[in-house]
N, C-alpha and C positions, 0 to 999 in steps of 0.2 A: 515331450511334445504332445498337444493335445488334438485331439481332432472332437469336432459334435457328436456327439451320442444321443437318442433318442430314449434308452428303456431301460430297463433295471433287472427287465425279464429273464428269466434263466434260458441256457440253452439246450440243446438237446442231450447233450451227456448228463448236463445236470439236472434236468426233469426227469430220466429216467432211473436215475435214480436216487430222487426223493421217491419215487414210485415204490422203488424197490425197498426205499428202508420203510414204508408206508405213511410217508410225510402226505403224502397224495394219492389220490387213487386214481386210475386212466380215467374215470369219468372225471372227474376235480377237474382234471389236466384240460381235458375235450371241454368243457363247460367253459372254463375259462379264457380259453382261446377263441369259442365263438363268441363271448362276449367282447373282446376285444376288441374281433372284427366288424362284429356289429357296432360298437362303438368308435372307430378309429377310421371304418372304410366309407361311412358317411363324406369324409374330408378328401379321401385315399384315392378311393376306387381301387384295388388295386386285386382283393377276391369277386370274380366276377363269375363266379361257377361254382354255387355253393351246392354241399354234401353232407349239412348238417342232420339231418333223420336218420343218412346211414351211420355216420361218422357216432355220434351219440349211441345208436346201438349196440356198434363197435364196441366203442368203451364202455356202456354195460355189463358185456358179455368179457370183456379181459378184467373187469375190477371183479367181478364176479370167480373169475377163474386162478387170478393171482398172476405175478410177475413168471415169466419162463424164461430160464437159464439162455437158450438159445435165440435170444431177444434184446438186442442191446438196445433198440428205439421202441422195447416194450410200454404202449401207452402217451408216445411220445406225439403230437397233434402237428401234421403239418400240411404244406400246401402244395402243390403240382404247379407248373407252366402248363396254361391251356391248350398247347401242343402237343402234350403226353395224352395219349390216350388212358382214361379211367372206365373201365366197364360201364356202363349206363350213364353217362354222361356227354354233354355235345364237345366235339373237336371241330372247332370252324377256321384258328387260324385267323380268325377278326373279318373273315367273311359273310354277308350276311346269306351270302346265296348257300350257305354248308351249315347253318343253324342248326340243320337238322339230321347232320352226320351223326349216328351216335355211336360209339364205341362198341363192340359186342366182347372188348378183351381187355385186361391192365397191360399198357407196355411193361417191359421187359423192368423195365428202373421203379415202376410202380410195384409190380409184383416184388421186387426185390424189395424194397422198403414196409411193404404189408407183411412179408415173412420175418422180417429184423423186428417186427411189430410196430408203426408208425401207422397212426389213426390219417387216413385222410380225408379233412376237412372241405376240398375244395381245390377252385384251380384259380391260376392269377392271368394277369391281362400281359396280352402283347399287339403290336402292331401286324397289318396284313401283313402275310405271306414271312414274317418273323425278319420285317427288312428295312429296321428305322432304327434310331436311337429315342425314339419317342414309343410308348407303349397308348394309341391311339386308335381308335377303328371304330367302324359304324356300328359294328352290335353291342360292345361294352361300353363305348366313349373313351375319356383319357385317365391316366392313371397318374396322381400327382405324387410329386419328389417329398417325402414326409418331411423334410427339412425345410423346404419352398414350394409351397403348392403352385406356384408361379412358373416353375420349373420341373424339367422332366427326370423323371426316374433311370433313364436309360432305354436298351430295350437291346437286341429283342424281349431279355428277361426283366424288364421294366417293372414288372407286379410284382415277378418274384422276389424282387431285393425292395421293390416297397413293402412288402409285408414282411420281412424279416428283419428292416431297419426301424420299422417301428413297433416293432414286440409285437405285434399280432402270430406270429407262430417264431420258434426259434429257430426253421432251418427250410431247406426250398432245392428245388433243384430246377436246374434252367439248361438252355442249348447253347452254344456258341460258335459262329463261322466269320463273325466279323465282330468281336468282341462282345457277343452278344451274353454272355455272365460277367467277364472282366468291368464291361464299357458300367453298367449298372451297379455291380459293387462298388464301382469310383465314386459312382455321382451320389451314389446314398449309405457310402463311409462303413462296410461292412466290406467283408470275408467270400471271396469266391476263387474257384480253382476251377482251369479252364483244362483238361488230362492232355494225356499223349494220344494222338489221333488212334480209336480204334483199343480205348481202354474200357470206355462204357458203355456199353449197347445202347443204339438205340433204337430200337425194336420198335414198336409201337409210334412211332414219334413221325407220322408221314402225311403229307399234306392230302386234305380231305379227297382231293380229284385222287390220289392214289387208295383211298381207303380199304384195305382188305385185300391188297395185294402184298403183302410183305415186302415193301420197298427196298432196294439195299442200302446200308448206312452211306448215306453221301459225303463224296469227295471233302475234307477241309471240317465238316459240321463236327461237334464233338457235345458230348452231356458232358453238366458238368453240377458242382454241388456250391450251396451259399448259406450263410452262416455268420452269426455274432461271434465266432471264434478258432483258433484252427484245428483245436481237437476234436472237436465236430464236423467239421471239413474232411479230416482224415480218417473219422467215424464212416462219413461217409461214401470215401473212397474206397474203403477196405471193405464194407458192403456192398459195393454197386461192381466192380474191379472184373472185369471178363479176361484180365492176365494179371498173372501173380508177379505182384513187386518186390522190390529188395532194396531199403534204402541204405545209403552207405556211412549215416548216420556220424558225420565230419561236425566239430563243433564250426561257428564262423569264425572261433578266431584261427580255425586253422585252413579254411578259405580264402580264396582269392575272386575277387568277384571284380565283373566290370559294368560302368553303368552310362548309359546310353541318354540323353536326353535332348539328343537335336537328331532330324531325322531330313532327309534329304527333299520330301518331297512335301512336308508339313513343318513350318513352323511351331513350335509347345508356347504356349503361352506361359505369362508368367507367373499366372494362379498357380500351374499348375509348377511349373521348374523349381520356385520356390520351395514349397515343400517337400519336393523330392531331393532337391539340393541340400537345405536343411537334413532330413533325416539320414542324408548318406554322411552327410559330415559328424551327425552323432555316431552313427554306427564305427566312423574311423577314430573319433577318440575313447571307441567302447574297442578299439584294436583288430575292428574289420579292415582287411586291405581291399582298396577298390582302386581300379583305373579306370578312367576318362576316355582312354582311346584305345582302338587296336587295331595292327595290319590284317588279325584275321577275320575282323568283320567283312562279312558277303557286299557287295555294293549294293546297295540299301534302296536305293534309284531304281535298280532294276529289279529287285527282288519284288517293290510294290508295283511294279507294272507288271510282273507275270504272275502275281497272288491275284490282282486284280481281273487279270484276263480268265484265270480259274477259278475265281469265285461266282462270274458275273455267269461263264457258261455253268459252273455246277449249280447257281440258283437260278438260271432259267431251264435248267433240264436241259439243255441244248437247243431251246426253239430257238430263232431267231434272234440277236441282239438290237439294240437303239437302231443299229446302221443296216438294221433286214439283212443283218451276213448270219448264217448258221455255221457252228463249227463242225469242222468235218470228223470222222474215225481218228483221222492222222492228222489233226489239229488237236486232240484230243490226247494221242499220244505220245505226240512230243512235249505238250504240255507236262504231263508226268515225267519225260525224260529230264526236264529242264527242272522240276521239283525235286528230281531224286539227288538232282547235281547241289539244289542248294541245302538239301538236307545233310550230304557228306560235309558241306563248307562249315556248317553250323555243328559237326560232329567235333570238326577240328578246332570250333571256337570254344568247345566243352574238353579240349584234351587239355586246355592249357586254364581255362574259367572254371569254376564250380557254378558261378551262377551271373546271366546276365539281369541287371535291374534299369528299368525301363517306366515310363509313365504306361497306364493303360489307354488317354485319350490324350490328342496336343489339347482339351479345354475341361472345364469343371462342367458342372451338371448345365445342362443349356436349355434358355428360356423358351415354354412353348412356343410353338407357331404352325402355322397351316405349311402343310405339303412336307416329305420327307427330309431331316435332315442333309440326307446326301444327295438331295435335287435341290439345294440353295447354297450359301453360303455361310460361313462360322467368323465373327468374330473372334481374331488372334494380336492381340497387347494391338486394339487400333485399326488390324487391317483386314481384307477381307479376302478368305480363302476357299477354293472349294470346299462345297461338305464333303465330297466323296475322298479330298484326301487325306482328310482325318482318319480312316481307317489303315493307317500306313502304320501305330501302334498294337493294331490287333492283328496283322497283318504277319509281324514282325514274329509271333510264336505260334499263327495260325500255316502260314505255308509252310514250313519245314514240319508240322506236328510234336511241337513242343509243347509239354506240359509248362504252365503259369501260374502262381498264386498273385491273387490281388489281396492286399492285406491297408488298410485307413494308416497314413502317415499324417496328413493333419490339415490343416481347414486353408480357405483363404473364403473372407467377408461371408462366413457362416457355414459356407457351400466346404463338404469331405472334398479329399484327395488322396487318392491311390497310389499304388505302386505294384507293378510288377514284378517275380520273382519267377524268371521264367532260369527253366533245367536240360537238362540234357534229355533224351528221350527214355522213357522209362523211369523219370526220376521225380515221380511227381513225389512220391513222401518224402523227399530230402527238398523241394521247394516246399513244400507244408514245414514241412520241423522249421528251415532256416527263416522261412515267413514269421512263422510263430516266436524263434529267439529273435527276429527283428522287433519284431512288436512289444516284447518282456523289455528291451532295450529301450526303445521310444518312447513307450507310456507306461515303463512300469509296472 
């Protein structure tokens, strides 16, 4: 099966080492990757917070010094979501009134990726407050789909998967609370893995009004990493990982896996069903066993009206909602009570599945337009649906805190198409490996 590809570019295992055999040197590496972007984000937009004088230094002083053993992104050029904080550079979040927030520290996921040695270049574009599937705002503008300039990238990691799907750097890390790394590797045909809630710190990663207070990691939010591949995926798990994993390393043909593609409160269009139907039907004559349906799926109806109700209060901090209600202590904690009940429900749908597969979005990457996605409406085969219940796929591995790989199964009318590969908790390297032998399967 084929999906669009943009680049030819290596990625991050494999740069680092050409590095190492001295095919390259970190400057080579850094040089070329700003040319890139200087070339490509003309069209893109997509690095909107460049760190080329330090970034170059950087990589003088490692070609200078040579590759180190304990450096597996030694020299390796990549790019931040401009929600991570990077020492001397602005965190505005697409605000313009925070322009002038400036970091005085690396998050926690930046610092970790400068010690694995990972030159950073820059940061990429996201929508206000990290709350669209469009990557748009008044201090950067918009960030186009590298396959359809016409069309959006995703978001909230919208930059980050446009600059990793069109070879501008080979690898990105982004945040997710409403598909916000899955929803963008869909729409721009790469590699993202959304963890188990509370695998990747996100230290540093807090909206400018909170600046320099060490925020606590929010309810549902999760980091997560993006990539042209899955071994750099897992590269970058194994690096960033604040609990140590254990994957159980099942081949699929000795999996049982079930897949989901109609969802109770959103229709899937048929760009997208198509290729997810397609690839599931190769995997079964490649001798994957998959079922259609099951008693022990959670009611799916109500699972996105209580992930909804803890989203909208974990992203407004609790002020006030649309309807001026504030939720109270004890709105708050039955909410978790109600979370923990569907997280045991989804434990039982992993005693008996190894992995459920799911679309990332019910639509393909979707054509700009003014105001947020989930304050209008989505065209689905014809008809018109809320935007906001299109989040019922991200929804689906974000309230229980399921780990998810999104991995490119194949096109419809040019525009990539995703798939989820979501796991049990704890299991994100056994969704990385089974993403990966999905993908040797499909494309070879």
């Amino acid at each position: 099966m084929a999906y669009p590809t943009l680049t030819d570019k290596p990625g991050a295992i494999e740069t680092a080492t050409a590095i190492r055999r001295a095919e390259m040197t970190p400057l080579e590496a850094v040089e070329a990757a700003i040319a890139r972007i200087e070339h490509l984000d003309a069209h893109i937009n997509a690095v909107v917070v460049t760190d080329f004088d330090r970034a170059l230094d950087r990589a003088r002083a490692m070609t200078a010094e040579g590759p180190q053993a304990d450096q597996p992104l030694f020299g390796v050029p990549m790019t931040i979501k401009e929600s991570f904080d990077v020492e001397g550079l602005p965190t505005c979040w697409g605000h313009e009134a925070h322009v002038g927030n400036i970091a005085r520290r690396d998050a926690r996921v930046v610092a970790q990726l400068r010690a694995a040695g990972a030159v950073i270049l820059g940061k990429t574009n996201v929508p206000p407050d990290l709350a669209d599937w469009q990557s748009n705002n008044p201090v950067y503008g918009r960030t186009n789909n590298p396959h359809d300039h016409a069309h959006s990238p995703g978001g909230s990691s919208g930059g980050s998967a446009a600059a990793v799907a069109s070879g501008m750097v080979p690898c990105e890390f982004g945040t997710d609370i409403g598909g916000s790394v899955r929803v963008p590797a869909h729409f721009c045909g790469i590699w993202g893995h959304k963890g188990t809630w509370g695998l990747i710190s996100k230290q540093g990663h807090d909206h400018p009004l909170l600046a320099g207070r060490d925020a606590h990691d929010g309810a549902l939010s999760i980091a997560g990493p993006l990539a042209r591949n899955a071994a750099d995926l897992r590269l970058l798990v194994e690096l960033t990982q604040a609990v140590p994993l254990e994957a159980r390393g099942r081949r699929l043909a000795d999996c049982r896996m079930l897949l989901l593609v109609d969802h109770p409160s959103c229709p899937t269009d048929s760009a997208v069903r198509g290729p997810i139907e397609a690839a599931a039907a190769e995997l079964e004559r490649a001798g994957v066993t998959i079922d259609r349906a099951s008693d022990l799926v959670p009611d799916l109806a109500a699972q996105q009206g209580d992930y909804m109700r803890m989203l909208n209060v974990a992203m407004a901090r609790g002020m006030p909602g649309p309807d001026g209600k504030r939720a109270s202590a004890t709105d708050w904690f039955d909410m978790l009570d109600t979370q923990a009940r569907n997280e045991a429900a989804w434990a039982q749908v992993f005693d008996s599945y190894d992995f459920v597969l799911a679309p990332p979005a019910p639509v393909l990457a979707v054509a700009h337009r003014k105001g947020r996605v989930f304050d209008g409406t989505l065209t689905i085969d014809g008809t018109e649906q809320p935007g906001g219940s299109a989040l019922c796929w991200a929804g689906l591995a974000t309230y229980p805190g399921l780990p998810s790989t999104v991995l490119p199964v194949g096109e419809s009318a040019g525009l990539p198409c995703g798939m989820q590969v979501i796991g049990r908790r704890w299991g994100d390297l056994d969704c990385i490996a089974a993403a990966e032998e999905m993908g040797a399967i499909l494309h070879g």
